[in-house]
N, C-alpha and C positions, 0 to 999 in steps of 0.2 A: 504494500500500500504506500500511497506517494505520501511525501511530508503535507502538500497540499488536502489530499483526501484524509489523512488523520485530524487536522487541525480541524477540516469541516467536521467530522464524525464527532470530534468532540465538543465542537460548536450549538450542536443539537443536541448535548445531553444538557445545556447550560440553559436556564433562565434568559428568555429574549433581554437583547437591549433593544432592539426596533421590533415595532408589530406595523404590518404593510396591512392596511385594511383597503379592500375590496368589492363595494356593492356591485349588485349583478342582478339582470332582471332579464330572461328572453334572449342573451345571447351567449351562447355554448361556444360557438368557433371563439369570437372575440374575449373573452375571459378566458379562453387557453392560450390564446398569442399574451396575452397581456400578465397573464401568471409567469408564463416560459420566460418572459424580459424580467421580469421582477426577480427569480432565481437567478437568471444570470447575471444580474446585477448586484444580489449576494451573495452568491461566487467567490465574486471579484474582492468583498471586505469579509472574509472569516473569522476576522477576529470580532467581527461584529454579530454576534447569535442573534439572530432574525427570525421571525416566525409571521406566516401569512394566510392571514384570513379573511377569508370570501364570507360574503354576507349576500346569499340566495334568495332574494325577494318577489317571494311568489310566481316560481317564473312556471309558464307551465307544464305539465307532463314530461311532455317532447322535448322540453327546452332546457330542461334541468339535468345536471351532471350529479352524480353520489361520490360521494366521501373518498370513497376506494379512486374512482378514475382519477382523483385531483392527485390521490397520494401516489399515483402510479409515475404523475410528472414530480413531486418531490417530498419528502417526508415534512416538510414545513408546513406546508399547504393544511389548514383545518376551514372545517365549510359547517356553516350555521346556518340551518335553513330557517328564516323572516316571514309568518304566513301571514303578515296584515302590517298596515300603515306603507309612508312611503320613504325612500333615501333616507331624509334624516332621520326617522325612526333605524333606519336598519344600521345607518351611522352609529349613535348612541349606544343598538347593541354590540355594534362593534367593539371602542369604547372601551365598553365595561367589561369584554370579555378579554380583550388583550392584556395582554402583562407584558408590554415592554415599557422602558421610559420613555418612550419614544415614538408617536404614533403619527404613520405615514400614509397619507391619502391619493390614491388615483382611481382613476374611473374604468371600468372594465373595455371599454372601448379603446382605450392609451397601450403604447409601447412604451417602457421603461427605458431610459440610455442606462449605459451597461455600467455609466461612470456616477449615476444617480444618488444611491445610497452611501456612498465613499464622497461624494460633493457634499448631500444634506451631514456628514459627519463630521466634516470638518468645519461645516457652517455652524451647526447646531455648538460645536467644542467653541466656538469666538464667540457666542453669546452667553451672556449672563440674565439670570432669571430666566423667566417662564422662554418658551420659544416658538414663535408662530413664524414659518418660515414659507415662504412661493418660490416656484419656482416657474423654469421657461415652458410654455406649451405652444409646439409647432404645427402643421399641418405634417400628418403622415399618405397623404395620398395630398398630391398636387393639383387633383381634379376635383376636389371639396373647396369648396367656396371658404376665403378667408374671413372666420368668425370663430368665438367661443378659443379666440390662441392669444397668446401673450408673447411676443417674440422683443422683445424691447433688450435690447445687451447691454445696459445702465443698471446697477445695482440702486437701489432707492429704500425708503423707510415710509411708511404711509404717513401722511398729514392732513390735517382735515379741507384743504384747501382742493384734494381730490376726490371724486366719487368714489365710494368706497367696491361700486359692484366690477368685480373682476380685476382688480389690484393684484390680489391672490388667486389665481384660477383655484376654480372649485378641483380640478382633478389632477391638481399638483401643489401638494402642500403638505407641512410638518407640525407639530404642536407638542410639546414636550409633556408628560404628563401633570404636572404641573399645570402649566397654561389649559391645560383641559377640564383641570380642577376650578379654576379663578374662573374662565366662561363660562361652562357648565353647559351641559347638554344643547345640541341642535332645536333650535323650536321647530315642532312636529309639525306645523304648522304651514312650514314654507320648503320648498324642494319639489323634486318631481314626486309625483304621486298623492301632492299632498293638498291640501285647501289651497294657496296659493303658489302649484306646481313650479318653482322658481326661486331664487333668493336665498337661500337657508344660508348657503357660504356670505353673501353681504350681510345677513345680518352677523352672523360668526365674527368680521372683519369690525362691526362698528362695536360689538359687546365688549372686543378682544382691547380694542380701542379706549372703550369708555372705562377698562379693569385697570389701564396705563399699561399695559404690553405692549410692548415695541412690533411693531409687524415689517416683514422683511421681505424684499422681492431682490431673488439672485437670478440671473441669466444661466447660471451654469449647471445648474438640479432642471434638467430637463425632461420631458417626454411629450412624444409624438400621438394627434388626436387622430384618432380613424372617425372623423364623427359623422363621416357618408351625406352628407345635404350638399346637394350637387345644383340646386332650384334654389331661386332665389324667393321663392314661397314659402318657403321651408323656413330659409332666416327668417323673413320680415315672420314669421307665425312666432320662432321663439325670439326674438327681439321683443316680439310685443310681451309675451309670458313674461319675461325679464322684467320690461315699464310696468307692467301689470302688480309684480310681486314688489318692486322699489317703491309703487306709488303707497306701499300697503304698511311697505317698512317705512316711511316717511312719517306713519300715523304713530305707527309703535312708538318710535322714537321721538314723538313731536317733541318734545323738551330741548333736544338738542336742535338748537337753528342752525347749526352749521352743515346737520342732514336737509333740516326742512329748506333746506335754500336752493340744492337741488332740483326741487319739484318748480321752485319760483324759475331758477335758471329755463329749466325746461320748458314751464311754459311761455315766458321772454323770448326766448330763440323759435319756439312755433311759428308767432307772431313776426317775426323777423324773416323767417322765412317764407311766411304768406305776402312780403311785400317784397321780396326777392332776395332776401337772405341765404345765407348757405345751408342746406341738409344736412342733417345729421350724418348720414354717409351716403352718398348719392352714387357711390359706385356698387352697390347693396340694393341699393333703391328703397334706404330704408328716410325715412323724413321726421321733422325731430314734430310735425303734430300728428301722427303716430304713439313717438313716446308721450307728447303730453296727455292726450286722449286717455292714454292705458294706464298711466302715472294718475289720472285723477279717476277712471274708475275703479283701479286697487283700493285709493286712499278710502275712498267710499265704501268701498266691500269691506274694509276693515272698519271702520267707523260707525256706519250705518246700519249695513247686512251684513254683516260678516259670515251668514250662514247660506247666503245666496253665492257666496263668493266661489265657489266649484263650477256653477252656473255662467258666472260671467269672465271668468277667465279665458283666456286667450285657450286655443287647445295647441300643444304641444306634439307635432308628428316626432315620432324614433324613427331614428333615421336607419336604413337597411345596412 
């Protein structure tokens, strides 16, 4: 046996330091590419015991993998089947079932860089206190529409003087256990599957915010989105989901003006636009009275009816 394969063997007799959590809904191929990158990516730091766990949420029959096929790609691999609520529900349990210090989020749909977890460790060792760390998300297929990526190669610190939605991509990110402890649970509330199918990571980003935790975006903790929306239908649908669940967070958090000013922006730049201002991204075809539109029927679903709010939400296609 190689010096390399001992140190793994005994890697996995050890209490994780990192837990790679995993929610998954409906796709089988893409959570086996996305688990393969994630092993080979702890591979690559052994001295780092990793353990990774899929969180199965409700997917169907057909669509769902057992215990046994995950451990047949690597003994790390544990799978917890989710039979109700949505993402951040199945987050949460995530969570609480890990036992590392260290808990590392991507979306089943992402490719892990091989140099991923060896980046967030070195990141995570130069911070003090809690640790909420982002990283880069690229397009893995060149024929998906650029959206839902963060490719920015500037390391920065969140400020309130920026939106907080998508600072941290939802499906590349770290939080120390600690920092998981001071936020506290995803609101069930907001994510896909949920009353307000969207958001759950902005709100994460402004709580993490309001605890005084530092939040961090590195360019170098990468991974690649297979996120398939090829139509530009497709964006502007979760564009709006996104205005929809922001306008919602705007409510939660009214106390803070420096979220609610956001929604003011948004609807100033509509109006700007209606007299020939610039779109929000007009190579998307998406328009910022759109966002305002969806930004003020959230605010209301939360405020008002919050129990009509599945009803008037944007609907969210999954992309093949």
């Amino acid at each position: 046996m190689s010096v390399r394969a001992r140190l793994l063997r005994h890697a996995l007799m050890l209490d994780p330091v990192v837990s790679v959590i995993i929610c998954t809904r409906n796709r089988p191929k893409q959570l086996v590419r996305c688990v393969a990158s994630v092993v080979k990516a702890a591979d690559r730091v052994p001295e780092l015991p990793t353990e990774i766990i899929v969180l199965e949420n409700n997917s169907a029959l057909d669509q769902s993998l057992d215990h046994s096929m995950l451990r047949q790609i690597d003994a790390r691999i544990h799978l917890i089947k989710v039979d109700k609520g949505g993402l951040s529900h199945a987050r949460n349990v995530g969570i609480k079932a890990a036992r590392g210090r260290l808990l590392v989020f991507t979306d089943d749909d992402c490719i892990m860089d091989g140099d991923h977890l060896a980046d967030m460790a070195r990141h995570a060792a130069q911070q003090a206190g809690p640790i909420f760390i982002g990283g880069r998300v690229i397009l893995a297929d060149p024929d998906d529409l650029p959206f839902t990526i963060k490719d920015d190669p500037t390391p920065s610190f969140y400020n309130v003087s920026i939106h907080p939605g998508g600072f941290i991509p939802g499906c590349n990110f770290v939080l120390s256990r600690e920092a998981a402890n001071v936020i506290g649970n995803f609101d069930t509330r907001f994510g896909a599957g949920a009353q307000f199918r969207a958001g759950e990571d902005t709100d994460y980003i402004v709580r993490a915010h309001l605890a005084g935790i530092q939040i961090k975006y590195v360019p170098d903790m990468l991974v690649l989105h297979h996120h398939g929306r090829q139509q530009f239908s497709e964006i502007k649908d979760l564009s709006q989901a996104y205005s929809f669940a922001n306008g919602a967070l705007y409510i939660k958090h009214v106390r803070e003006l420096w979220l609610l000013r956001h929604l003011y922006w948004s609807i100033r730049a509509a109006i700007k636009e209606r007299f020939g201002g610039p779109a929000f991204d007009k190579a998307l075809g998406l328009t910022w009275s759109d966002v305002a539109r969806a930004n003020i029927s959230g605010a209301y679903a939360y405020l008002v009816r919050p129990m009509t709010a599945r009803r008037m939400t944007p609907r969210i296609k999954t992309a093949k």
